[in-house]
C-alpha positions as CSV (number, residue, x, y, z in Angstrom):
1,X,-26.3,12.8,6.3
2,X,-25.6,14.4,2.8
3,X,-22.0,16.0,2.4
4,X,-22.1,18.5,-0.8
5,X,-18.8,18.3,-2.1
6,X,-17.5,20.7,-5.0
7,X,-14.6,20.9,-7.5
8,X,-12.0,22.9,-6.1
9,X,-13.3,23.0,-2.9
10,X,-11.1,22.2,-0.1
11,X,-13.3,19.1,1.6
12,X,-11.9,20.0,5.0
13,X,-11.8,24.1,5.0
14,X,-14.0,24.9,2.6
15,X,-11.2,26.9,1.1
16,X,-10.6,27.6,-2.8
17,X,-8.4,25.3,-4.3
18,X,-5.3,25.7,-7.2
19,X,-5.0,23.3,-9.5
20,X,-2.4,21.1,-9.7
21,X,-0.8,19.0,-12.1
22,X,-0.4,15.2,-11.0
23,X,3.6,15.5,-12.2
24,X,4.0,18.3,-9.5
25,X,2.4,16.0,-6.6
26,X,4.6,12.9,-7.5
27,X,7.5,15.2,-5.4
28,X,5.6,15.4,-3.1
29,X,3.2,12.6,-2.1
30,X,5.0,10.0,-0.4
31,X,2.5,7.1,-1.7
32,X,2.4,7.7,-5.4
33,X,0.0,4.5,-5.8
34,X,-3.0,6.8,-4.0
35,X,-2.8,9.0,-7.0
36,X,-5.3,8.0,-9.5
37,X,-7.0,10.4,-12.8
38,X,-8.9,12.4,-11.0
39,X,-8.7,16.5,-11.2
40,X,-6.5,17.8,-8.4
41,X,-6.1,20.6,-6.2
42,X,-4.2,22.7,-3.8
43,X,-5.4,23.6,-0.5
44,X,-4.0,27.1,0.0
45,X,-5.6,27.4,3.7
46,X,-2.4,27.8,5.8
47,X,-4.8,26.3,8.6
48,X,-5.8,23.5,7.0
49,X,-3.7,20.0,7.0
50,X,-5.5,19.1,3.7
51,X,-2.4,19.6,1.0
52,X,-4.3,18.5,-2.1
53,X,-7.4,17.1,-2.7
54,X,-9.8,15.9,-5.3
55,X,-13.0,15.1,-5.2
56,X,-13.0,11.7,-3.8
57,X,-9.3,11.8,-2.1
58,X,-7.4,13.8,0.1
59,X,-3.3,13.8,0.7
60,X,-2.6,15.4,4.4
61,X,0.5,17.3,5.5
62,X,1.6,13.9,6.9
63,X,1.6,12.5,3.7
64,X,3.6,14.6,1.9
65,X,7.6,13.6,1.6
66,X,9.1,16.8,3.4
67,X,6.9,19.7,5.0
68,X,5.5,22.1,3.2
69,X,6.4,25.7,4.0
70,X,3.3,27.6,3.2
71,X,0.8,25.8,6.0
72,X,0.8,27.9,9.3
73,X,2.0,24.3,11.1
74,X,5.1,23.5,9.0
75,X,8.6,24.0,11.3
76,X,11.3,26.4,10.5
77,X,13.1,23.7,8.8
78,X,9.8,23.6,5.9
79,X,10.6,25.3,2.3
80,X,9.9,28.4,1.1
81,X,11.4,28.3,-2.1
82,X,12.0,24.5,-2.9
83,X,14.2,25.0,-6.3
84,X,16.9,27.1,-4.1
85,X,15.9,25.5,-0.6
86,X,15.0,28.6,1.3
87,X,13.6,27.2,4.6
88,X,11.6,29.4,7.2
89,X,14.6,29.2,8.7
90,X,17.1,30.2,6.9
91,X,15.6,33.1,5.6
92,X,17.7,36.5,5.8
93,X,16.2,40.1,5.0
94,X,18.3,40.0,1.6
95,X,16.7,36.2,0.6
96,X,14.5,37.7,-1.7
97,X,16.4,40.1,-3.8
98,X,19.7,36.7,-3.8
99,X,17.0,34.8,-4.7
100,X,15.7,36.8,-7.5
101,X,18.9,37.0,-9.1
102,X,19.3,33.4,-8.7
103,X,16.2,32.1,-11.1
104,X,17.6,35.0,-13.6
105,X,20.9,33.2,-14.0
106,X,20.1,29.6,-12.9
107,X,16.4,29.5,-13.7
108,X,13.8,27.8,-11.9
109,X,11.3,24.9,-12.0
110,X,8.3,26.2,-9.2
111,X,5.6,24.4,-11.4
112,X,7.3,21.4,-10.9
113,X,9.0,21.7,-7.2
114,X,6.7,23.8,-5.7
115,X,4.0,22.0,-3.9
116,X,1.2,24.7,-5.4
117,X,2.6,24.1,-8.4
118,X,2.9,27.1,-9.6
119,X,5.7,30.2,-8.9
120,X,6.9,31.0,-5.4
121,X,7.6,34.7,-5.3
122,X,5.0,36.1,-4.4
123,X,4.6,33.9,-1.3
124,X,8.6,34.0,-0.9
125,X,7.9,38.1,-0.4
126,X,5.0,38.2,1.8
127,X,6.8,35.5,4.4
128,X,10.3,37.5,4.3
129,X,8.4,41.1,4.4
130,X,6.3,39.2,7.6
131,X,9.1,37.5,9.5
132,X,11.0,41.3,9.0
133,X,8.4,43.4,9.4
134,X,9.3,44.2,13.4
135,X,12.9,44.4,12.8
């Protein structure tokens, strides 16, 4: 049987992928030596337990050194915002607006710490707004 695989292409989901840089998944990978040249992504899919994912590799949720807060599986305890360690958890309906003045004063480093590599507000806001929203 013939299995099309595309760049960017979640191999599991058949989600869209982000890319990713290989620094930003050395937090996160537990076994560094799995990581080889290829191009990587990130499996935005809350669903899915692919995390990243190249072409001819895949890291799973259980692979990864601590949870990671944006999959729909993660626990309370998983991060939100990894550079001032929201969790699910700890979240409070003034997190967002403490946490913006935070990376105004103390800065930030999402494209490293963040598992997507890439800036967690916007998914910061749309978890607080939903954990809120019936309150």
């Amino acid at each position: 049987m013939f299995v099309f695989k595309a760049p960017g292409i979640c191999p599991r989901c058949k989600g869209k992928g982000s890319g990713v840089k290989k620094e930003t998944m050395a937090v996160h990978v537990k076994d560094l030596s799995k990581l080889d040249d290829a191009e990587y992504f990130f499996c935005r899919t809350p669903e899915c337990e692919v995390v990243y994912f190249s072409l001819e590799n895949e890291f799973l949720h259980d692979e990864m050194i601590r949870e990671i807060g944006v999959k729909s599986y993660s626990s309370e305890d998983a991060c939100i915002c990894y550079c001032f360690g929201y969790t699910k958890g700890n979240i409070t309906p003034d997190s967002f607006e403490a946490r913006n003045a935070k990376t105004k004063t103390a800065g930030c480093n999402c494209s490293l710490r963040n598992p997507q590599g890439k800036c967690c507000t916007q998914d910061f806001k749309v978890f607080t707004e939903r954990k809120f929203r019936s309150n």
